[in-house]
N, C-alpha and C positions, 0 to 999 in steps of 0.2 A: 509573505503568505501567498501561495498559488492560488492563480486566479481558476475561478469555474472553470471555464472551458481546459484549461489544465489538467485540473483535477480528471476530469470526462476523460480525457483521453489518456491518462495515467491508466483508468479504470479499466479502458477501452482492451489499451495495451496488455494489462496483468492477464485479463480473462481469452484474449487469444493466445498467450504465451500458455496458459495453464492448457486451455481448447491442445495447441500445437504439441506442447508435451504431451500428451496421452495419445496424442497420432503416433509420434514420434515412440514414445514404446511400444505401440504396437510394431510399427516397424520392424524396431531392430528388433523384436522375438521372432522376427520369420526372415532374420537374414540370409537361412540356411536352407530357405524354402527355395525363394524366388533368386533371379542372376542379379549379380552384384550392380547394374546398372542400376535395375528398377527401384533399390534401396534406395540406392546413392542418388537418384532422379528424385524420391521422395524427398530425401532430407535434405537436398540443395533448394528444395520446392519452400521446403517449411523453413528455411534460415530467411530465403528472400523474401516470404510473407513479415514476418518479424522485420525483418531490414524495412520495409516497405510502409509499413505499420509507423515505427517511428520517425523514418525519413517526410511521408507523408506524400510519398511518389503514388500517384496512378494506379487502380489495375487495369488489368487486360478488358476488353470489350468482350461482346458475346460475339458477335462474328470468329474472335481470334480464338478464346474457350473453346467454340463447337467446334475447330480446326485442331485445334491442341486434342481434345477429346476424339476425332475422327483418328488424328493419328496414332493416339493410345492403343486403338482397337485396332488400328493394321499393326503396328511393332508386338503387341500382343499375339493374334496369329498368326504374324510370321514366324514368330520365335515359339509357340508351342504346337500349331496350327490346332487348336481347338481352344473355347473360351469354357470348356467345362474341363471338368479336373480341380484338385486340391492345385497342384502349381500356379497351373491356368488363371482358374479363380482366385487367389489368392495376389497375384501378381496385378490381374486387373483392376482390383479393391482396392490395393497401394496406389497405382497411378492414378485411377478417378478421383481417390479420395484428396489424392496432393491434387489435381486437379481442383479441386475445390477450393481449394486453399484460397487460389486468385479473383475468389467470389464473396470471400467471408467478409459482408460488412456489418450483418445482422447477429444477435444472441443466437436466433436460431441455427445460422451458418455454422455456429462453434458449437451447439449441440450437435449438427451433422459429424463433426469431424470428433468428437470426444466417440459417439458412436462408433465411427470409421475403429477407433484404437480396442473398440471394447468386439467388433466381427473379426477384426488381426487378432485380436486374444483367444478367439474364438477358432480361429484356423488354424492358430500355432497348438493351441489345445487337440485337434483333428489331427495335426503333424507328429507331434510328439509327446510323449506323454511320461516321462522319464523322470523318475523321482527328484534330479536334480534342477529340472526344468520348474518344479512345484513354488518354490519361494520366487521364481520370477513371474510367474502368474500371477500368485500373488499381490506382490508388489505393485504388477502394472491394473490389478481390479482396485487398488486402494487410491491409484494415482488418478484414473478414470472416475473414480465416486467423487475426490476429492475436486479434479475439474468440474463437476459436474453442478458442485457446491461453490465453485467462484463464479462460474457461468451465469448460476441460476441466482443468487444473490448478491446486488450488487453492496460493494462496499468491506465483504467476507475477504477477512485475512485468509494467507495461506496456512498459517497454523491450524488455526479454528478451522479452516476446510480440511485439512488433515484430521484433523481431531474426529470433528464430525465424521467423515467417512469413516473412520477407524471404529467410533460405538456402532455404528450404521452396521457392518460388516461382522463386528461379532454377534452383534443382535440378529442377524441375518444364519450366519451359520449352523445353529442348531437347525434350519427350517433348511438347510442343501443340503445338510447330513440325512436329516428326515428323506428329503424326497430322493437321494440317490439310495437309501436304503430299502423303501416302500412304494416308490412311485412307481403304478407297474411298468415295465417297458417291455418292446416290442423284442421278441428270439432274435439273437443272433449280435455280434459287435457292433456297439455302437460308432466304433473308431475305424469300419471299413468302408472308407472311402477309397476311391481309386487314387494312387499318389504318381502316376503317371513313369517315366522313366528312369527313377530312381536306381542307382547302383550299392548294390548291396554284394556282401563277400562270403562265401561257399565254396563249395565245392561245385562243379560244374560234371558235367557227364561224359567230359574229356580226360583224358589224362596223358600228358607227351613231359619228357624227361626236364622239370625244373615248372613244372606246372605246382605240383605240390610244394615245392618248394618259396613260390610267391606266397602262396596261403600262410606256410609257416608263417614266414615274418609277421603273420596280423595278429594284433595280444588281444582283439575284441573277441567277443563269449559267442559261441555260437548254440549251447543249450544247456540247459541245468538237469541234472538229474537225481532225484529221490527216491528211496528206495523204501519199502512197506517195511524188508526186516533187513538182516543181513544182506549186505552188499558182496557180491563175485569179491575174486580175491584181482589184485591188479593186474595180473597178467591173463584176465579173460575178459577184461571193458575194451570187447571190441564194438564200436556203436558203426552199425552194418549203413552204408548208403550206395551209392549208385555201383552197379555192378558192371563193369566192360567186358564184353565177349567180343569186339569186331577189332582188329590190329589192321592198319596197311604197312606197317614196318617202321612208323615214327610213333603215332598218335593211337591209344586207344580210346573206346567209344561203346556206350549203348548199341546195344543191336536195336536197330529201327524199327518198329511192328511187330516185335517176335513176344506173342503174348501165348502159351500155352498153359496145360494144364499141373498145376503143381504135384511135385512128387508125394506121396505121403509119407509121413517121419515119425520114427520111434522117439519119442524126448524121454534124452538120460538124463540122469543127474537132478538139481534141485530146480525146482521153479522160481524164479524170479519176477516180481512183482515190483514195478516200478511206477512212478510219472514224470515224463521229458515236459519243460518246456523252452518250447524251441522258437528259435530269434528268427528274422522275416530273413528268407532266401532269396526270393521270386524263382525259387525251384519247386518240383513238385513232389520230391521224395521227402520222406520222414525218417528220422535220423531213430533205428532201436538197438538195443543191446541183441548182438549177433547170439541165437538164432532167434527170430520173435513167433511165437506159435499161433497167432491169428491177426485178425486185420483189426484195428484200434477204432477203426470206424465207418458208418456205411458208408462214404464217399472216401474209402482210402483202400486200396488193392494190393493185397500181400501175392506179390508178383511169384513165380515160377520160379524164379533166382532168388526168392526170400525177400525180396526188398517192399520195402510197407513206398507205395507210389499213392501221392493225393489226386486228385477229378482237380485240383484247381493248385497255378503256384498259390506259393506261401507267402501273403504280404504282408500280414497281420501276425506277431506273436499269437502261438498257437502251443496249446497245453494236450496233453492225454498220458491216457494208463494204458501200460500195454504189460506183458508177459511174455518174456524171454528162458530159452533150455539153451547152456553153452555148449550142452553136448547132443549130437544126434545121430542118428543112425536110418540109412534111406531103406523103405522098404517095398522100393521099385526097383528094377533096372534101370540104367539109361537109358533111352529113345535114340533114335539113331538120328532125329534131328541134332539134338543136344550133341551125339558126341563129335557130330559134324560140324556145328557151330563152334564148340572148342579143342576142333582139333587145326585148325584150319591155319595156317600161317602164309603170309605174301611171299614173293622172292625176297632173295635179300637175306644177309647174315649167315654166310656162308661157311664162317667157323663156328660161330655158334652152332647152327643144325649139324655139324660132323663133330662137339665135342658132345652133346647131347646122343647123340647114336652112338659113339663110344661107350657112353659112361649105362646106356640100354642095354649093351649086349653086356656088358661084366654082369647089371643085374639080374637078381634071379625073378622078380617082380616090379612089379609099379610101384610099391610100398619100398625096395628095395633102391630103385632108382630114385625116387625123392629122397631117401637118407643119402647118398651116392651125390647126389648134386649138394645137396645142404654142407655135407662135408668139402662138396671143393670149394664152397660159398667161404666156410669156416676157414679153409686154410694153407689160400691163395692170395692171402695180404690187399685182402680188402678190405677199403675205408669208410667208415660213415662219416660225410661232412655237410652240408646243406652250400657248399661252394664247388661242384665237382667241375670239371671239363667240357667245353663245350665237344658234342659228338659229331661222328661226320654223318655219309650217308646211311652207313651199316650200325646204326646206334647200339645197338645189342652187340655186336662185336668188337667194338670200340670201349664199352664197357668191359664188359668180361676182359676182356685180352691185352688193352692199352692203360687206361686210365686207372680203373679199378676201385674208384672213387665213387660215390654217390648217393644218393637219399634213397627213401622209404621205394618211391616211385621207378627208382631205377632197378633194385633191387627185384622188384614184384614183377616188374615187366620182363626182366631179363629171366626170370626164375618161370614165367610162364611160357616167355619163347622155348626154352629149352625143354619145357613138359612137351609142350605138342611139337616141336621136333622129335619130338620120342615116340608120337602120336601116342600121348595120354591127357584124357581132355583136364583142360584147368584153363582156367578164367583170372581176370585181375579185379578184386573188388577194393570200392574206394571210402570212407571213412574216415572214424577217427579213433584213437585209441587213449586211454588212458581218460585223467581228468583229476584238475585240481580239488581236494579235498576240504569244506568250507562248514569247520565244526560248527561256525555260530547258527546257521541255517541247517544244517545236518544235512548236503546234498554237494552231488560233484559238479564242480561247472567245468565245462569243458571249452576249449576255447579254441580260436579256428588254428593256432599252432601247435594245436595236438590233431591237427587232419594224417591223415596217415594213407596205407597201401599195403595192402597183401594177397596173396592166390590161396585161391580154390582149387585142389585137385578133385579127378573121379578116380576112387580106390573101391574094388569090388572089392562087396562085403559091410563096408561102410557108406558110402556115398561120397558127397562133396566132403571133405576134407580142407580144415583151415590149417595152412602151411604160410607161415610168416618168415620170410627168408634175411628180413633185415636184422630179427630176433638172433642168427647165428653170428650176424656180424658185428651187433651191439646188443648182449642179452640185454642190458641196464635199459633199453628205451621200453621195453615190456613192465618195467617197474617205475621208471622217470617220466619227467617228460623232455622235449626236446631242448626248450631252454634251462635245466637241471644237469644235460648232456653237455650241452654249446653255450654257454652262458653267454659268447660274445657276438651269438647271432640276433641279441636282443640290440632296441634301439636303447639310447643311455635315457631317456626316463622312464622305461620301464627295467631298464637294471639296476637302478636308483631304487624303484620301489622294491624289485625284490632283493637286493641286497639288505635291507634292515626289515628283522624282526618288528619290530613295532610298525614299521609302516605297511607291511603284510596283513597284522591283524588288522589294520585300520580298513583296508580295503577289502577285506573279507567282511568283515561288520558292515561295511557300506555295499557291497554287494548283495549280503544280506537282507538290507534293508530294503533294496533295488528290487531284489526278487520276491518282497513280503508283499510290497506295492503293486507290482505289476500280477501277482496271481490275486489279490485281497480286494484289490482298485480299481485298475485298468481292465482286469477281466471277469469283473463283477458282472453279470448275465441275470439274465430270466431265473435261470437254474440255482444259480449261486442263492439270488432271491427267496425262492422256494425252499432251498434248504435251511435259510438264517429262518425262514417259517416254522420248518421243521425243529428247531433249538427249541422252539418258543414251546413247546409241545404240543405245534397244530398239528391234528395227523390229515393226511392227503391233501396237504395245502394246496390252493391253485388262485387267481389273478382275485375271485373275490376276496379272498382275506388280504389279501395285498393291498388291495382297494381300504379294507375294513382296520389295515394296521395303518395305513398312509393316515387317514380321518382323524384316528385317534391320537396319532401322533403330532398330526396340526393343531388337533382344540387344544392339545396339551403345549403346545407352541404357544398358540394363541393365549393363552390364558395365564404366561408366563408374560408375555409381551405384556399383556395388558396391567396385571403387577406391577411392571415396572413402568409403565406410564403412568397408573397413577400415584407410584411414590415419587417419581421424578415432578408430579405436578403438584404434590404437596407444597405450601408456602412456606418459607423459608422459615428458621427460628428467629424471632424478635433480636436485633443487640441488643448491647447495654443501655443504648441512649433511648431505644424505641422502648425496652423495659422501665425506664424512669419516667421517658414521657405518659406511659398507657397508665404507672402508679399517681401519676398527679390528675390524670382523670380520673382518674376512680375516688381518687380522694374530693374534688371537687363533684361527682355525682351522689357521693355520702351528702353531701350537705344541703343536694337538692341545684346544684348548679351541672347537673348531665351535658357530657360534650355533643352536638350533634353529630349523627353519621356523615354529613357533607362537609363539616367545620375542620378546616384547621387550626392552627394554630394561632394566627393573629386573629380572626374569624373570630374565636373565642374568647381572644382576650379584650377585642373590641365589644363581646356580648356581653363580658364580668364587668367592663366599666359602665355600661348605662343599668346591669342591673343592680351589681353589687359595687357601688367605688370603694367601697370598705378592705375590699382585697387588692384594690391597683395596688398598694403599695407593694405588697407579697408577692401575689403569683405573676403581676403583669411581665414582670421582670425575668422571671421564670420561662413565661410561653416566649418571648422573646430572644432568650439567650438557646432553649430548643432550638426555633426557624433558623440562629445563624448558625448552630452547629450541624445541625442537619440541612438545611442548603444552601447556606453562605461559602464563601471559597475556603476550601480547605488547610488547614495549618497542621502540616506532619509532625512537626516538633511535639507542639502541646498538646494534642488533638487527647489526646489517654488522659492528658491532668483536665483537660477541661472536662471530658465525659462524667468523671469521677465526682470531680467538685461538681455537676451539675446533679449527679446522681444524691448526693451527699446533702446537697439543698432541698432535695426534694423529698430525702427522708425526713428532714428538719421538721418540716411544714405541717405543723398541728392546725386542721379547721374545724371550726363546731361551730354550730347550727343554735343560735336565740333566740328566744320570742321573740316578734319586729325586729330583731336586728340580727347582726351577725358579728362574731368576733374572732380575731387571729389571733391567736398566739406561736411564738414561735420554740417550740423545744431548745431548754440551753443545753 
C-alpha cells in the first residue's frame, strides 16, 4: 500500500500534468500564429516541468525568473518589434505563460496556467475561424473544463473530470447559442483585429511575364459568388480587378494618383445581381463581374477604369451585393489625358512597334486592326502553356517573334503593346475568369488559378472594349478552367482530388459547408442580428428588443437549468434490500413498535429486545442479517440469493398486536 506522502504527490503530479495539458493545447492551436521557436520553447518548458515534478529537482529562483522574463520581452520585440498585435500578443502569452511553469508549486499556479490554455483558445479563435478549426476548439474548451475539475478537486479521476466537463458544456451550450444570437454587440467584426504581416495570395497591381503564372499554381479560393437569378453564360465571368495603364517595357502597373472623373455608360443587355464573398488580400480592390454599375459601398470607390477600389486593404473576409452589365456602351469621348495615358509606350521592342504599324496601315479602322492582330495571334502557331520561355530584354518581341509560347499575361501584354504602337489606346486589366460551379451551395467559387489577363481597347462609338487575346489562342479557357486545360500543372494532391468523382462532390459539400459557416457564423453582425429580429415578425427592430429577446431567452435557459437540477437532486429509487428493509418497519409500526427517525438497525433491534423479547426470536435475526448485507463486506457471488431470501423472510413475517402481550406467528 502507498504510503501518504506518495499518494500527495501522485495527486500533486496528475493535477499539473492535466494544469500542463490544457497549456499544451493551447499551444499547438496557434502553431501557425507565432515562429516555430516560441512553440517549441513552450513545450520543451512544459516536458521539463513534468520531468521536474517527478524527479523532484529544484525550480528556478526569482532572481533567475525575472531574468528569464526580462528576456522574453527583448526576443519578443526584437522579433516583432511591437508587444501589441494578434502575433505579438499571442507569442508573448505562450512564453510568460511557459514561464510560469518554473513557479507552479500551488493549486492556484495550475489554475493560472489551465487559464494561460483557455486565452491561447481564445487568440487562436481571433486567428482563425474556419470551419475545420471548430472540432479543435472544441476539444481543447472540454480539456481545459476538464483540467479545471482535477485541479479544483482533489482526489477526481480523469474520467469522471471528463465526464463532468462534458454535462457542464452541453448544459452550457444553449446559453452561447442564446447569447451569440441576442446578446446585442457592438457594429462592425468582431474578428478585426490587426494580424500584423501576415502573407496572403492575390493578385497584386503588378503584372511582368510569369507573374500570373505563380498565382495559377495556388488551388486556394479567392471568392465565392451567388447570383439572385440566372448566372452570365461562361464566357462573360469576367471578375474585373486591378487595371494597368503604366508599362516601362517589362512590368505593368497602376497608374500612381491618377484618379479622374468616370465616364458615363449606357448598360446593355441583362442586369446582373450578385453577392461576392471575398477571401482576405491585404489589397484594396474588390473583385466584380466586369462591368459593375455602382460602388457596393460608402467606403469603396468605383474608380474611372471601373474598378470597385476599398478606403482600407482587406484583411478580414468581407461579403457584399453588387450589380453588374457585361455589355456597355461610353457616352463620352475620351479625354485627351486618357488617351495619353494609354497610348504611351517606353523604347524598346522594336519589331513589335513596326509589325503593329504594318498590320495599321492594311487596316481600314481601329475596329479593323484589332481583328487584323487577333488573326495573326490566331495563326502564327502560338502556344498556350503556363511553362513558357524565359524573355530577354525586348520581352514583347521575343514573344511575338521567337518563343511564341505563353500564358494569359503574355498574351494581354503583348496584344496591348501592339494597340498603342498603333496609337490606339487600350490598357491591360487583371482579374479572374471563370469559376468552379458548386450545385450543393448554388454559387461559383473561384479560385486564385483562375486569375487571368486581358485588354481594353478605345473603339469610337463604343468605348472601352474587352478584347481577350488568349481567347483566339485557346478558345476552351473561356469555357474551362486552367487546370481542365493543363491538368499536369496541378500539384499531385490536388489532381488526386480532382481526378475522382466522388472525391470532388465530397469537397464541394465541405466547401459548401465552409461557406454556410463563415457567412451564417463568422459574419454574424449587428445587422445580421436585426434581421433574425426581423423573421421573428418584429417590425423596425433595434438594440432594445435584442436586449428584450436576449432576457427572455436566459429565463428560459434558466428555468430549464433549473428543471434539471432539481430532477437530478431527486433521491434515488429505494433497491430491493432498502424495499424489504422499509416493509419490515412498517410492519413492526402496525403493531405499535414505530422505528425511530435516528434508529438503525441494530439501534432497533436492541429497542425490540428490552421492549418486546417476545420477537428476539423473529425479527432480531432479521435487523441483523440487513446491517451485514447492507454494510458488511460484500459477496459478488451470492449477494442476488441473499437479497432475495432476505426479501422472502420478510414477506413470511406475520405480527399481531395482544392484549398484554404480543404474539408471532410466522406464515407456512
Amino acid at each position: 500500500m502507498a504510503s501518504a506522502p506518495q499518494a500527495a504527490d501522485g495527486e500533486a503530479l496528475r493535477s499539473l500534468a492535466w494544469a500542463c495539458a490544457a497549456f499544451a493545447g493551447g499551444v499547438l492551436l496557434n502553431l501557425e500564429r507565432v515562429p516555430s521557436w516560441t512553440a517549441a520553447t513552450a513545450l520543451l518548458l512544459i516536458a521539463w516541468r513534468l520531468a521536474t515534478e517527478r524527479s523532484g529537482l529544484r525550480l528556478p529562483g526569482t532572481v533567475a525568473r525575472a531574468l528569464l522574463a526580462l528576456g522574453v520581452v527583448a526576443v519578443v520585440l526584437w522579433r516583432f518589434h511591437t508587444l501589441n498585435g494578434l502575433a505579438a500578443g499571442t507569442a508573448m502569452l505562450m512564453l510568460m505563460s511557459a514561464l510560469k511553469l518554473l513557479e507552479t508549486r500551488a493549486r492556484r499556479d495550475q489554475f493560472v496556467m489551465v487559464g494561460a490554455g483557455l486565452f491561447l483558445l481564445l487568440a487562436a479563435c481571433l486567428d482563425r475561424q474556419s470551419l475545420v478549426r471548430v472540432p479543435l476548439y472544441a476539444l481543447q474548451v472540454w480539456l481545459c473544463c476538464s483540467a479545471l475539475a482535477v485541479v479544483a478537486s482533489a482526489g477526481c479521476e480523469g474520467r469522471a473530470a471528463l465526464r463532468l466537463a462534458g454535462r457542464s458544456l452541453l448544459l452550457a451550450l444553449p446559453l452561447a447559442v442564446l447569447l451569440f444570437l441576442f446578446f446585442p454587440r457592438l457594429q462592425g467584426a468582431f474578428w478585426a483585429i490587426p494580424r500584423g504581416g501576415e502573407a496572403l495570395t492575390g493578385l497584386s497591381d503588378t503584372m511582368s511575364p510569369g507573374s500570373i503564372v505563380k498565382l495559377v499554381a495556388s488551388y486556394n479560393s479567392a471568392f465565392r459568388v451567388q447570383f439572385a437569378a440566372r448566372a452570365p453564360p461562361a464566357e462573360e465571368l469576367y471578375w474585373r480587378g486591378p487595371v494597368l495603364h503604366d508599362f516601362d517595357g517589362h512590368t505593368w502597373r497602376r497608374a500612381s494618383g491618377a484618379f479622374h472623373l468616370r465616364q458615363r455608360l449606357q448598360y446593355l443587355g441583362t442586369p446582373y445581381r450578385y453577392r461576392v464573398a471575398l477571401e482576405p488580400t491585404r489589397q484594396r480592390w474588390w473583385f466584380a463581374l466586369d462591368t459593375p454599375a455602382q460602388s457596393s459601398d460608402a467606403n469603396v470607390l468605383l474608380t474611372y477604369d471601373n474598378q470597385l477600389l476599398g478606403a482600407e486593404a482587406l484583411t478580414e473576409p468581407l461579403s457584399f451585393d453588387a450589380v453588374s452589365y457585361t455589355r456597355t456602351r461610353a457616352l463620352e469621348p475620351l479625354g485627351a489625358f486618357g488617351r495619353q495615358q494609354d497610348t504611351t509606350l517606353p523604347p524598346g521592342n522594336p519589331r513589335s512597334v513596326a509589325l503593329a504599324q504594318t498590320l495599321r496601315q492594311r487596316a481600314g479602322s481601329d475596329a479593323d486592326f484589332v481583328q487584323a492582330t487577333l488573326e495573326y495571334l490566331r495563326s502564327s502557331g502560338f502556344v498556350y502553356t503556363l511553362t513558357p520561355e524565359a524573355l530577354g530584354a525586348d520581352p514583347v518581341d521575343d514573344f511575338l517573334f521567337d518563343t511564341r509560347a505563353g500564358f494569359c499575361g503574355h498574351y494581354a501584354s503583348a496584344f496591348v503593346t501592339l494597340m498603342r504602337a498603333a496609337q490606339v489606346p487600350a490598357h491591360v486589366v487583371t482579374g479572374y475568369l471563370g469559376g468552379e460551379w458548386n450545385p450543393i451551395g448554388d454559387y461559383f467559387l473561384v479560385r486564385q488559378s483562375d486569375a487571368h489577363a486581358w485588354a481594353e481597347v478605345w473603339l469610337e462609338g463604343r468605348g472601352w472594349t474587352r478584347i481577350d487575346p488568349t481567347a483566339v489562342v485557346e478558345p476552351e479557357r473561356l469555357r474551362r478552367g486552367v487546370f481542365d486545360l493543363l491538368p499536369d500543372a496541378l500539384a499531385t494532391r490536388e489532381r488526386l482530388l480532382r481526378g475522382s468523382a466522388w472525391l470532388t462532390r465530397a469537397l464541394q459539400r465541405w466547401d459548401a459547408a465552409n461557406a454556410w459557416w463563415s457567412d451564417h457564423v463568422v459574419k454574424f453582425d449587428y445587422s445580421a442580428q436585426l434581421d433574425l429580429l426581423g423573421r421573428f415578425g418584429i417590425r423596425s427592430p433595434d438594440v432594445r428588443y435584442l436586449g428584450w429577446a436576449f432576457m427572455l431567452a436566459l429565463l428560459g435557459w434558466l428555468t430549464i437549468i433549473a428543471w434539471h437540477i432539481g430532477r437530478s437532486a431527486r433521491p434515488a429509487a429505494p433497491d430491493a434490500l432498502a424495499r424489504a428493509y422499509a416493509r419490515l418497519c412498517r410492519k413492526l409500526a402496525r403493531i405499535g413498535e414505530p422505528r425511530a427517525p435516528y434508529q438503525g438497525p441494530l439501534s432497533l433491534a436492541e429497542t425490540l429486545r428490552a421492549r418486546r423479547p417476545d420477537l428476539s426470536d423473529r425479527v432480531q435475526p432479521l435487523l441483523r442479517r440487513y446491517t451485514q448485507l447492507r454494510y458488511g463486506p460484500a459477496a459478488p457471488a451470492t449477494r442476488a440469493q441473499d437479497i432475495e431470501e432476505f426479501r422472502r423472510a420478510v414477506a413470511r413475517l406475520s405480527l399481531s398486536r395482544a392484549v398484554g402481550a404480543a404474539s408471532v406467528n410466522i406464515a407456512r
